[in-house]
N, C-alpha and C positions, 0 to 999 in steps of 0.2 A: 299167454305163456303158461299161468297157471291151469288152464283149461288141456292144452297139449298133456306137460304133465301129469295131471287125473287119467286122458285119454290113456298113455303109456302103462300107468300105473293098475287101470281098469286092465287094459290085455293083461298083466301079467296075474293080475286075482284070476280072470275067467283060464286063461293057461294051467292054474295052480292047483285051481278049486274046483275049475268045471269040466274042461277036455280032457288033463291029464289025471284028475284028482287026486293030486299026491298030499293032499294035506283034507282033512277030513271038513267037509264044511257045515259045519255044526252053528250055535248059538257064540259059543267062543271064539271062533274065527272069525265069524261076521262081525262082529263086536271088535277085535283086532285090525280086520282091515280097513272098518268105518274110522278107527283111530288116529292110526297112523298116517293118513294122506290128510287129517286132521292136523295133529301136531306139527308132521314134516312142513306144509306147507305153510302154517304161521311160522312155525322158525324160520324158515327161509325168509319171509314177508320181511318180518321181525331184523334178521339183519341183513337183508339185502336195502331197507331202509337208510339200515348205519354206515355203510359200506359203499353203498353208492344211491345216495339218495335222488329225488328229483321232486319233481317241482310242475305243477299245471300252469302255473301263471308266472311266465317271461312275457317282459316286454322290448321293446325294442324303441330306443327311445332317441330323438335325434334334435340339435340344440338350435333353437329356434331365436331369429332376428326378430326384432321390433325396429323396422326401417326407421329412423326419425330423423328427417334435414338436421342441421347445423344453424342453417339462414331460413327466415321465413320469406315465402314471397308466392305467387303465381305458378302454377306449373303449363309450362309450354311445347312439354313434349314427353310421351311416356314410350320408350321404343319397345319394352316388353309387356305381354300378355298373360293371364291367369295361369299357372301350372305350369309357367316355362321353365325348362333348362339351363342355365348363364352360368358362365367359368366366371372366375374372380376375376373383377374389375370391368366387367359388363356393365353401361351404362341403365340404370334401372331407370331414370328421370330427372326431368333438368328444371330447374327454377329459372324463370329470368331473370338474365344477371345485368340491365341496364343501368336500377338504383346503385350495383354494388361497382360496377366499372366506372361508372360518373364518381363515386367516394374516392376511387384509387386516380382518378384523371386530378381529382382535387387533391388530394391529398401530395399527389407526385408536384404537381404547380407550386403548393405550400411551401414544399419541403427545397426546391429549387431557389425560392424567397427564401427562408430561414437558411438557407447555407450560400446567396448572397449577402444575407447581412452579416452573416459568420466572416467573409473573406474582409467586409468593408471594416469590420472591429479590428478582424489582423492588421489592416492596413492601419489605421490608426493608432494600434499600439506601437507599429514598429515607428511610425510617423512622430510618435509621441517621446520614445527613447533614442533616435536619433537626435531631433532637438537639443538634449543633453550633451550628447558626443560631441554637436558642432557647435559647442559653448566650452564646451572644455578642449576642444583642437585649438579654438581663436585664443584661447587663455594663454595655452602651451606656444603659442605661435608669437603674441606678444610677449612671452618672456625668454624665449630664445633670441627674437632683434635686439631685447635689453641687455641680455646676456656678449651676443657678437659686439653690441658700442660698446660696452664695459673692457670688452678687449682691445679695442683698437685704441679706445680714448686710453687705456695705460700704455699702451705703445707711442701715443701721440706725445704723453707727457713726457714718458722717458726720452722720446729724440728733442724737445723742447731743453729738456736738462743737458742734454748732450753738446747739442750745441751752443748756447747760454757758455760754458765752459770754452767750447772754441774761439768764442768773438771775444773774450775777456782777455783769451791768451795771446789772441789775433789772429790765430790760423784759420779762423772762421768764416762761414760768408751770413751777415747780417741780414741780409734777404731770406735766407733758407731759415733763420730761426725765428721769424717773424711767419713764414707761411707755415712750419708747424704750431708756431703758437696759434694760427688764425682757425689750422685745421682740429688743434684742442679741443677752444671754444668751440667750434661747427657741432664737434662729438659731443661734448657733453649739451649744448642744447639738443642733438638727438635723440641725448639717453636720457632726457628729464621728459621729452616727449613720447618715448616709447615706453618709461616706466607708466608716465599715466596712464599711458594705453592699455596696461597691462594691468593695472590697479583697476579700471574702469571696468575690463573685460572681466575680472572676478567680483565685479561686486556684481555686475550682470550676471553672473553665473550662478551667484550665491541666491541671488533674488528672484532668479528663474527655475535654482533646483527646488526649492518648496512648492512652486506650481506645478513643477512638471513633475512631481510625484504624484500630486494631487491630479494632473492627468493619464497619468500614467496609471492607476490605481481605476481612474472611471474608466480607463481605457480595457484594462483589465476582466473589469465587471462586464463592460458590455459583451468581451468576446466570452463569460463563462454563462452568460443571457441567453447569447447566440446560439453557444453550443447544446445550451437545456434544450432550447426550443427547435431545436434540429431534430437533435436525439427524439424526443417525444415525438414528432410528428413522421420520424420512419418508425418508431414503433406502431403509431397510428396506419401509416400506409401495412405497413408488415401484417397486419390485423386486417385490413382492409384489403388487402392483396388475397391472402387465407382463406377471407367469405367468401370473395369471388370464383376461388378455388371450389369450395363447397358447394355450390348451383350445380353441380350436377353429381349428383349419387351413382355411385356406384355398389356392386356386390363387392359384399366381403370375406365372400368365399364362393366354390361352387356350391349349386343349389338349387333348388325350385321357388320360382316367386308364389306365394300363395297370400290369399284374401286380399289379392289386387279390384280396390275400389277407386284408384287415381284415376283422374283422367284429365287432360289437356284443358285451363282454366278453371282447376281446383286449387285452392290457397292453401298452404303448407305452412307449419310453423315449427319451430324448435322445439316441441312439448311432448316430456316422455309419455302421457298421456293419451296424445293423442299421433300414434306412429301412421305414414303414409301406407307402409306396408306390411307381410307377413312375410320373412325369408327364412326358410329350412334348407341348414347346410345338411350338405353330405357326411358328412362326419356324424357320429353313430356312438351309443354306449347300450350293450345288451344288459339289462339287470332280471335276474331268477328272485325271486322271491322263496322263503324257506322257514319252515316252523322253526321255533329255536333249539330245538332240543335235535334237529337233524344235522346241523351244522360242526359237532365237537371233533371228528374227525377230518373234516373238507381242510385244506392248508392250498396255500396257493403255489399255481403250478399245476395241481389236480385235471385231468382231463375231463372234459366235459362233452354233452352234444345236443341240440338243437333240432326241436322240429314245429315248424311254425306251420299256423294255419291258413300263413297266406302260399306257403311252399309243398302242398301235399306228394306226398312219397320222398322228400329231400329231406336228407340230415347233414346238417352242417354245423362240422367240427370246429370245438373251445378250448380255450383253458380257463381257469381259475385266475381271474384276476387277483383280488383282494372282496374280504367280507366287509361290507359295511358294518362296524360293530356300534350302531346308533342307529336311535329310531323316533319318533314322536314323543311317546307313552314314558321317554328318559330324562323329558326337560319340563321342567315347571315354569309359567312365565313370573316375570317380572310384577308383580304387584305385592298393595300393603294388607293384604289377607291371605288366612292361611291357604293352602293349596286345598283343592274340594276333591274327594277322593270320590266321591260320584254317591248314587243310594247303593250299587254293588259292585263288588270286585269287578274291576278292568282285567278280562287275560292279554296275556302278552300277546305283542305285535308280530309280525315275522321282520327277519332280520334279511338286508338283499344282498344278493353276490354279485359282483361284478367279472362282467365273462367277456375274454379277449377272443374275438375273433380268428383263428387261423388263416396264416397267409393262402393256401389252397384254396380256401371259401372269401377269401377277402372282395372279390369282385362280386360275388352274389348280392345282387340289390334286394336291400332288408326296408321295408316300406316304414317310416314314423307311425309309431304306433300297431306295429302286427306284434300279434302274441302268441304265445305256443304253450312247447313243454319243456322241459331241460334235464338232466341228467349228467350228474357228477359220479365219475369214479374216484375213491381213493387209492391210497397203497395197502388196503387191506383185503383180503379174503379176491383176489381178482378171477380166482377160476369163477364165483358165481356172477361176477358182472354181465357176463352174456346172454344172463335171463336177462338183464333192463335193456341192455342192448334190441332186444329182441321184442319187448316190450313198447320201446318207444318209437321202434320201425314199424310194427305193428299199428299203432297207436298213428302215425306218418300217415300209413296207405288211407287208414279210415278216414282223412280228410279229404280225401276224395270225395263221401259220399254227405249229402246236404240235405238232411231227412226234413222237408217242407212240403206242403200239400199246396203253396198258393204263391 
């Protein structure tokens, strides 16, 4: 662009000075015109810099999986290949899950045992507190029969007296008062039999509640036993159910499998260390890099544009996310010495911007890792932004050409 500009600038001296020569071309003209496409053109640089700066080094940077199983064990089937394609939930590779289905076959058997012996403790308690009830029904049951002869035998007595009084007077029949005096006596030997019955039946009762709290109480215990060891052992299955879930990996997004070295009879283990695979999602963050001193006017929102080296002649439009305002060269670490400031001055780092993709370019597949140029306008001075505009198309086409002899 600056080259164009001189070009223009030249026609108009040779126009000035040499075809029409309306301006004398002397030592002091030529000294004035060397000047001025001097200064004009650093001032321009100068804030076309500030105004709408840019940037040689974007990268394009994309968030990368460390595949690592859950379960360790055998691998028995890899159904993807190096550099594939796979939408989320694409089987990457399956452990064999025999050891973990035979835990969950045991585990479910266990737990079947632990909640028969849960049902066998309920039965027992309730077995236990019955007992009581039908100690205290026979109690209640002997002293209602005591209760009934207490009645009859004061009916008995009172017709005894009744008639006693008629045979004295002589209205009476001497028969009938001899058969209630006989059915008297019958009642109260009843009610001496059914009170002891009834005396007997509470001391039974009395002798039997002490124990049967005492069982009632182990009874207790054994169903809160039952219930622990239930409980535990479906959390066990529940765990054991999980792993067996885990044998077979999947993606966790879309993406390309890369530095696929599995293969079918490879042993896998839960160690972040050592991951089965390398998965690069789709998903994407552009970062520009920028001196610090370029960045006092950029605000986010700012328009931006893109031209990468793996995209020659395409620009693809940004915005201004947000400026990273941290960098390395800002944090001292952790230790019990002072901080080493080096043998000489550190310059400052550059500081990164983060740059939103436009929905229009959003489909444009951006490779991990391609780098470019970038270009921020702000809200100031925007008639001259059409120089960088024109600049970094420019700068575009020339990726086309791949100056190499071999």
């Amino acid at each position: 662009m600056e080259a164009i500009l001189l070009g223009i600038y030249a026609f108009f001296v040779w126009l000035i000075f040499i075809k029409f020569k309306w301006l004398p071309w002397n030592t002091q003209s030529q000294v004035i015109v060397v000047i001025i496409p001097i200064v004009g053109i650093t001032a321009l640089i100068l804030t076309l810099n500030v105004v709408a700066p840019s940037s040689p080094d974007v990268r394009v940077i994309k968030y990368v999986v460390q595949v690592v199983p859950q379960v360790r064990g055998r691998v028995i089937e890899v159904p993807v290949t190096g550099n594939d394609y796979v939408k989320k939930g694409a089987v990457l590779f399956k452990i064999d899950p025999t050891p973990y289905r035979n835990t969950v076959t045991q585990l479910e058997g266990k737990l079947a045992a632990n909640q028969a012996a849960l049902n066998e403790a309920l039965a027992g308690l309730s077995q236990a507190g019955a007992s009581v009830g039908e100690m205290r029904e026979a109690v209640n049951a002997a002293g209602g029969q005591a209760g009934a002869l207490r009645s009859q035998l004061d009916l008995a007595k009172k017709r005894v007296v009744e008639y006693r009084e008629l045979v004295t007077t002589g209205a009476g029949d001497r028969f009938s008062l001899e058969q209630w005096e006989a059915n008297a006596r019958d009642l109260e030997g009843q009610l001496v039999a059914a009170t002891a019955s009834e005396s007997q039946a509470k001391l039974k009762l009395s002798a039997r509640s002490g124990g049967e709290q005492v069982a009632v109480a182990q009874a207790k215990a054994k169903v809160a036993t039952a219930k622990a060891q239930a409980a535990a052992t479906q959390a066990d299955l529940d765990s054991a159910r999980w792993e067996l879930t885990q044998t077979v990996m999947v993606a966790p997004a879309n993406g390309w499998v890369m530095n696929l070295q599995l293969r079918p009879g490879s042993m896998v283990v839960g160690v972040p260390l050592a991951p089965a695979m390398t998965f690069v999602e789709d998903n994407y963050q552009v970062i520009a890099l920028y001196h610090q001193n370029e960045l006092h006017q950029v605000q986010a929102g700012d328009a931006a544009e893109l031209a990468l080296d793996t995209l020659p002649g395409q620009i693809i439009k940004a915005r201004v996310n947000s400026i990273v305002w941290g960098q390395g060269q800002g944090q001292l670490p952790v230790a019990g010495v002072l901080p080493q400031t080096g043998a000489a001055p550190q310059f400052p780092n550059r500081f990164a911007v983060k740059l939103d993709i436009e929905p229009r370019d959003k489909n444009i597949f951006l490779a991990a890792g391609a780098a470019g140029d970038a270009a921020i306008y702000t809200q100031r001075f925007k008639m001259i932004h059409i120089i960088r505009m024109v600049i970094l198309r420019v700068g575009s086409y020339t990726n086309y050409l791949i100056p190499k002899l071999h």
